[in-house]
C-alpha positions as CSV (number, residue, x, y, z in Angstrom):
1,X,-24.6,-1.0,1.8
2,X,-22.9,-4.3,0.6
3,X,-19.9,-5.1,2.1
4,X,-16.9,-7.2,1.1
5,X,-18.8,-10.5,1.9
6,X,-21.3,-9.3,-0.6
7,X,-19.1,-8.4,-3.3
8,X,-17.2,-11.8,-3.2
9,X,-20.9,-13.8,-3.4
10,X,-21.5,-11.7,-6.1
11,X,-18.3,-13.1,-7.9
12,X,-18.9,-16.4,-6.2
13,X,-18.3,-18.7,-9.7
14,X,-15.0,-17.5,-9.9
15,X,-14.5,-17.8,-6.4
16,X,-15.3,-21.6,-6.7
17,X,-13.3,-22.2,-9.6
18,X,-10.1,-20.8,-7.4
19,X,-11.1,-22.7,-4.6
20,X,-11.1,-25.9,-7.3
21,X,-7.2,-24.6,-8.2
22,X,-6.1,-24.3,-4.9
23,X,-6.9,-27.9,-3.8
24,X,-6.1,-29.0,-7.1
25,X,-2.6,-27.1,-6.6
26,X,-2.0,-28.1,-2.8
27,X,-2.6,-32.0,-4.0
28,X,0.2,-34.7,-2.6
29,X,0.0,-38.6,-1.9
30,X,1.6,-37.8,1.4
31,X,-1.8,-38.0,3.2
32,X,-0.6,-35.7,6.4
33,X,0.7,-33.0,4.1
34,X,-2.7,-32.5,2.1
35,X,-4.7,-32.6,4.9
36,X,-3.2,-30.2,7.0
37,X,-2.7,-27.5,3.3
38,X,-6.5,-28.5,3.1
39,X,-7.3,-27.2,6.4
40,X,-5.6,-24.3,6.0
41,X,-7.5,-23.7,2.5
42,X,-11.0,-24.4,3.4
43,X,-10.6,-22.4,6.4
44,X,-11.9,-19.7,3.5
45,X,-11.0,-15.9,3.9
46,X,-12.2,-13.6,1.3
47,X,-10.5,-14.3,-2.0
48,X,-9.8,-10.9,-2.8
49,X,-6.0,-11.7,-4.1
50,X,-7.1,-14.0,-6.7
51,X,-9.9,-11.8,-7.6
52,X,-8.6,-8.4,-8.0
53,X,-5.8,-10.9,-10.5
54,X,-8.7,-12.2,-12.5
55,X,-10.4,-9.0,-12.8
56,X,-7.2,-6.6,-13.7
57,X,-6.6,-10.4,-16.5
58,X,-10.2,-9.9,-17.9
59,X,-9.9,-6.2,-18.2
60,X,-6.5,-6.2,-19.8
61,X,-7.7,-8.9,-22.5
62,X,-10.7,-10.4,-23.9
63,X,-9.3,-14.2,-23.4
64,X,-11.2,-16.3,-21.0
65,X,-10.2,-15.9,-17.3
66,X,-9.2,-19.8,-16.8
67,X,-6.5,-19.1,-18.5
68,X,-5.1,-17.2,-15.3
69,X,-6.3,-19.2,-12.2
70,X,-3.3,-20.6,-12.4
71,X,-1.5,-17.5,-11.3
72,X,-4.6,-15.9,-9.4
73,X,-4.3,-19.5,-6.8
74,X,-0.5,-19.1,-6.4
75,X,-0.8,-15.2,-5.6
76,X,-3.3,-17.0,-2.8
77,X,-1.1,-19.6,-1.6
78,X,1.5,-17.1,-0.8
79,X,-1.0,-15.4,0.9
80,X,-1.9,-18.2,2.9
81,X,1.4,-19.2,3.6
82,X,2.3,-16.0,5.1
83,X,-0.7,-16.1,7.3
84,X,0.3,-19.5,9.2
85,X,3.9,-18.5,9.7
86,X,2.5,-14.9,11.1
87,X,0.3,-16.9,13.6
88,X,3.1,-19.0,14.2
89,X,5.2,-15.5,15.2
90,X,2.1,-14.3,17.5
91,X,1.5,-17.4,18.8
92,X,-2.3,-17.0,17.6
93,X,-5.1,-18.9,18.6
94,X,-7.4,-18.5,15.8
95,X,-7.6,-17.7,12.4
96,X,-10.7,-17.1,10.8
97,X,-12.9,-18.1,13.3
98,X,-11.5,-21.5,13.5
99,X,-7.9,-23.2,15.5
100,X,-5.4,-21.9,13.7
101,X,-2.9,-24.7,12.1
102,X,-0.3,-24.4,14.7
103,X,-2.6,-24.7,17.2
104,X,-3.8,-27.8,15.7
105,X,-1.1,-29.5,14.2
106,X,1.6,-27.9,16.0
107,X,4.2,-25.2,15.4
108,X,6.7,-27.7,13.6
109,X,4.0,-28.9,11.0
110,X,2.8,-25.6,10.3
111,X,6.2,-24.2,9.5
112,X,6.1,-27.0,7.0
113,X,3.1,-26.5,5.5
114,X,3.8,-23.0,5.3
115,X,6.6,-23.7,3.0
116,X,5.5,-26.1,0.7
117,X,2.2,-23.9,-0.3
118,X,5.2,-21.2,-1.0
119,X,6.6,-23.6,-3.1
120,X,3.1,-24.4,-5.0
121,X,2.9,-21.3,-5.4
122,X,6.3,-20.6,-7.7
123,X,5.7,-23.5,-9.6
124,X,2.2,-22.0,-10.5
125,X,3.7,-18.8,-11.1
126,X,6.5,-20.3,-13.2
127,X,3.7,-21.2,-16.1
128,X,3.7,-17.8,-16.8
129,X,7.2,-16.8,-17.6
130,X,10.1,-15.4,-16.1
131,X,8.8,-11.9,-16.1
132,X,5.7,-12.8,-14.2
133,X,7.5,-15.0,-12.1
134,X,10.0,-12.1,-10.8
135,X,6.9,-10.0,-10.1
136,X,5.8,-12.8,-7.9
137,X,9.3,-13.3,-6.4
138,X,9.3,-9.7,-5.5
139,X,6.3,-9.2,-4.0
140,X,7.1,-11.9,-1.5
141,X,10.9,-10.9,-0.8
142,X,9.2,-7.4,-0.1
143,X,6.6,-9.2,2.1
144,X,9.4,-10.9,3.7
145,X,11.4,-7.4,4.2
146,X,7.7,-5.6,5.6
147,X,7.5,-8.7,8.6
148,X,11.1,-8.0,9.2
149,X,10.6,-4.5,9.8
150,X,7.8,-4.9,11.9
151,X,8.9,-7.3,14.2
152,X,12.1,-5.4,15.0
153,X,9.5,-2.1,15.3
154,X,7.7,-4.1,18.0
155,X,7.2,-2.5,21.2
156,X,9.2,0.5,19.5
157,X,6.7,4.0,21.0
158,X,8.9,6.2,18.9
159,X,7.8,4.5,15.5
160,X,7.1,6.9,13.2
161,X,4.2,7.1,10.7
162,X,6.5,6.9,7.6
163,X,8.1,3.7,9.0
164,X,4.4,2.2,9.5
165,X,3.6,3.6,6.1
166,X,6.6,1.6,5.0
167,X,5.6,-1.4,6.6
168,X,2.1,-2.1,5.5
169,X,3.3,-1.2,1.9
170,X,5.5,-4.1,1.7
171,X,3.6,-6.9,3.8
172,X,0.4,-5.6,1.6
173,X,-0.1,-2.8,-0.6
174,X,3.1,-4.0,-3.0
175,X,1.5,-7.5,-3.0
176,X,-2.0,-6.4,-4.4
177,X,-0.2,-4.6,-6.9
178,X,1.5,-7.2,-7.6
179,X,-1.5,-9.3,-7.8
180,X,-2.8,-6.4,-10.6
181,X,0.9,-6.1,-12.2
182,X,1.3,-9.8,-13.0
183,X,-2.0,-10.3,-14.5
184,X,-1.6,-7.3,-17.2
185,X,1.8,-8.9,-18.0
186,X,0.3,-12.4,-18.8
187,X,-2.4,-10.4,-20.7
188,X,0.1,-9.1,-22.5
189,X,-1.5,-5.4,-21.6
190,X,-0.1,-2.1,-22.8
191,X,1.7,0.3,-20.0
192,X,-1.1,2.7,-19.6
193,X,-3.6,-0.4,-18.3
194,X,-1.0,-1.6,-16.8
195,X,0.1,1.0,-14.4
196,X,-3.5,2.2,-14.0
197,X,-4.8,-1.5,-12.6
198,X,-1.1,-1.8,-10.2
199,X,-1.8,2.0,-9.1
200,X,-5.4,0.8,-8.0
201,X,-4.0,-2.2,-6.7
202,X,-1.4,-0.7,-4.3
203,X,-3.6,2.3,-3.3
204,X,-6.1,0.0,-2.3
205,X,-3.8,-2.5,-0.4
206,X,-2.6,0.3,1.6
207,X,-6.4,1.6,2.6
208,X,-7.6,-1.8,3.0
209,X,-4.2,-2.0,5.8
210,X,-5.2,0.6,7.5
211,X,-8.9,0.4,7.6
212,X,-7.6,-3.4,9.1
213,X,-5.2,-1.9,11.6
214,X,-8.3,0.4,12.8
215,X,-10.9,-2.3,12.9
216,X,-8.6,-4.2,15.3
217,X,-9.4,-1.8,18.0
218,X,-13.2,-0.9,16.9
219,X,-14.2,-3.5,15.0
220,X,-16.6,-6.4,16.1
221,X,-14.8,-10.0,17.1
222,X,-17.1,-12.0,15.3
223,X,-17.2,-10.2,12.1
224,X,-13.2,-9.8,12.1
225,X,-13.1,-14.0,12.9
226,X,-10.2,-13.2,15.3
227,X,-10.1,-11.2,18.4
228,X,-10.1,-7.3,19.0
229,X,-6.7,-5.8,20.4
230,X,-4.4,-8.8,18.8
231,X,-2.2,-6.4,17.5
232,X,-1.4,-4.1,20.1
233,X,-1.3,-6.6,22.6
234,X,1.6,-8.5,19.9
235,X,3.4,-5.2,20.4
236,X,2.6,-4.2,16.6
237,X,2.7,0.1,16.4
238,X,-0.1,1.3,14.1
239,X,-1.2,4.3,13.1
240,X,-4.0,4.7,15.4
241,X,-1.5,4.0,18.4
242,X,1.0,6.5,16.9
243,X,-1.4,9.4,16.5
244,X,-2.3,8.8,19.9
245,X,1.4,9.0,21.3
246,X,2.0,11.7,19.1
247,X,-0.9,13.7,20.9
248,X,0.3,13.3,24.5
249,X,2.5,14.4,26.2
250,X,5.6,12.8,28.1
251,X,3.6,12.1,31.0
252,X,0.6,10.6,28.9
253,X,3.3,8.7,26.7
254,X,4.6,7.2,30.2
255,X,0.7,6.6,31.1
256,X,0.0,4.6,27.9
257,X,2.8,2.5,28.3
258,X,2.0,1.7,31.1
259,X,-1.7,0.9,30.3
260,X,-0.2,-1.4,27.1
261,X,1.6,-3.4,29.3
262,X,-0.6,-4.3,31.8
263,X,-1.5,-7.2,30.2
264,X,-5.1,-8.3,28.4
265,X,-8.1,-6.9,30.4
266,X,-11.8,-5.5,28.9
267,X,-10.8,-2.3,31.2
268,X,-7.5,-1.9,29.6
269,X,-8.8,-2.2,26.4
270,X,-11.4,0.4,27.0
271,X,-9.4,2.8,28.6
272,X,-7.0,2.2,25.0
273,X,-10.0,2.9,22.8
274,X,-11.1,6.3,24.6
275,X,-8.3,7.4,24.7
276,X,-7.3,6.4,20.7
277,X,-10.8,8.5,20.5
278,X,-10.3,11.4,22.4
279,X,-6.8,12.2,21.0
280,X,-8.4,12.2,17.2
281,X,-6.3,8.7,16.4
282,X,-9.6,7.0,14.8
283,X,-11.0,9.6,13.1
284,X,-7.2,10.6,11.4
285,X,-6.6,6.5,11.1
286,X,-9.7,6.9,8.9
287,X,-8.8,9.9,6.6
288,X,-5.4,8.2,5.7
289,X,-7.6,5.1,5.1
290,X,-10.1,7.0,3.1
291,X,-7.3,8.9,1.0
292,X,-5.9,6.1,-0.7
293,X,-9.3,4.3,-1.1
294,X,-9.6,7.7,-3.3
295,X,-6.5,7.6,-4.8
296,X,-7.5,4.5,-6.0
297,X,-10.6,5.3,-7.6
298,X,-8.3,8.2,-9.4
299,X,-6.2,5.9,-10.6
300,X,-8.8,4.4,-12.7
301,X,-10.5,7.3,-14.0
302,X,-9.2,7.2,-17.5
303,X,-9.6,3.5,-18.1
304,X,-12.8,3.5,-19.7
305,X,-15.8,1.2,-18.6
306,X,-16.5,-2.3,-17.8
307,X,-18.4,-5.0,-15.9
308,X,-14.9,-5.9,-14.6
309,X,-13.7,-2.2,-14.1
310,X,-17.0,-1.3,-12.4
311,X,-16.1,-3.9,-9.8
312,X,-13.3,-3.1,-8.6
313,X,-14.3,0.5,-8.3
314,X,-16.9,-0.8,-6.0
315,X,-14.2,-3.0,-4.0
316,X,-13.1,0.9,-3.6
317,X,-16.1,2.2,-2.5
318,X,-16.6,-0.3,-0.1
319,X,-13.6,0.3,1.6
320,X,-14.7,3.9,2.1
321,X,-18.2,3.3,3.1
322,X,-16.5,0.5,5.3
323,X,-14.6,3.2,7.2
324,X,-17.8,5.7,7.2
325,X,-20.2,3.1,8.7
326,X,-17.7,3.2,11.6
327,X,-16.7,6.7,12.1
């Protein structure tokens, strides 16, 4: 089975020409500045932003793809950007499988850093037009408005699956489609391609969420670059946490709480798992997961065939056989 590491070597030219933008983009005489944005760039991460933009671009028109890795890096940046100011919130240790910025360079610096690859990342956007541009904007202020939610949600046992559901669309589903919506608009694609590749998009940001959210309590450490547990001991509510409290009762609701706030053990995270098992919380975790990985395959359907379409139907699939090869 290939998995996502596969499927970006098997795109790895264009994965080198982004990585080319993004230094190219990040670029400053002020020495400390570029090397700290560089640090944060080559600490890698899968590209699959910039990808699913180049992709939804080549399938919407026949011009050559360099003519949006302009936008494709700055949909990146932003990405980036939000990922050192949500390890500055959790206080994270790694990122990646490597010190995370703040832990390097300190909280200050990386608060600064974080912000000017936002601002790279407008300017890139900005070549575009003002229609792209606002789709970019968007997707971010929407980002912004998913973080907010969830950090006022932490801790929160009476979080409801809608608001999670409401969440994760905003910090990622609306962002991939974003990713897919800006790209057919520089293309200058017709509606039907267009909706189409931003349905796919957003379907598949919000099963490549959740899939996420599950692998952070079965997934393997070293695979994941981070460390199992990191949101639930951050106080984050995800779905497999809220099916769980929404199998037990009051006493087992008082039980769990108690088991979440004991603090970081192997025991405590064991006794968290079994029970997320027991109660069905995986295994539903993974049909939700598995639903919109099929929705987004669906959305596709009448889109014809391509090199570049057949990818990103297998960025589907993997996301389902992703969730199979653990359940």
């Amino acid at each position: 089975m290939r998995d996502f590491l596969d499927w970006s070597i098997s795109l790895h030219g264009k994965v080198d020409e982004v990585n080319e933008r993004l230094l190219l983009a990040i670029h400053t005489d002020q020495e400390e500045l570029y090397r700290m944005s560089k640090y944060t760039i080559e600490a890698g991460g899968k590209r699959f932003r910039p990808l699913l933009t180049i992709l939804a671009y080549e399938i919407s028109c026949e011009e050559p793809y360099s003519n949006i890795l302009d936008l494709a890096a700055g949909y990146e940046l932003i990405h980036t950007a939000s990922l050192i100011h949500d390890d500055i919130i959790d206080n994270a240790a790694t990122r990646r499988g490597r010190p995370t910025l703040n832990n390097v360079d300190g909280v200050a610096n990386a608060i600064v850093v974080g912000d000017y690859l936002f601002a790279k990342a407008y300017e890139l956007g900005s070549r575009y037009g003002t229609v792209v541009s606002k789709i970019m904007a968007d997707a971010s202020s929407r980002l912004a408005e998913g973080q907010t939610l969830e950090a006022f949600s932490l801790g929160n046992l009476d979080l409801g699956e809608e608001t999670y559901l409401e969440i994760i669309s905003n910090k990622t589903a609306r962002f991939f489609e974003a990713c897919a919506m800006g790209a057919t608009v520089a293309a200058g694609a017709g509606t039907a391609i267009s909706n189409a590749l931003s349905n796919f998009a957003y379907n598949l940001g919000m099963a490549f969420q959740v899939t996420d959210d599950i692998l952070d309590i079965v997934g393997d450490s070293r695979k994941l670059g981070k460390p199992t547990f990191t949101d639930i001991r951050h106080s984050a509510i995800t779905l497999p946490l809220i099916h769980t409290l929404r199998k037990t009762d009051t006493k087992g609701r008082q039980e769990l709480k108690r088991k979440l706030m004991e603090g970081e053990s192997e025991e405590v995270d064991m006794n968290l798992k079994n029970l997320m098992v027991e109660t069905g919380a995986i295994d539903y975790s993974f049909s939700v997961a598995k639903r919109y990985s099929q929705l987004a395959l669906e959305s596709l359907k009448d889109s014809g065939k391509s090199p570049d379409l057949n990818l990103l139907m297998e960025l589907a699939m993997i996301v389902i056989e992703r969730i199979e090869e653990l359940s």
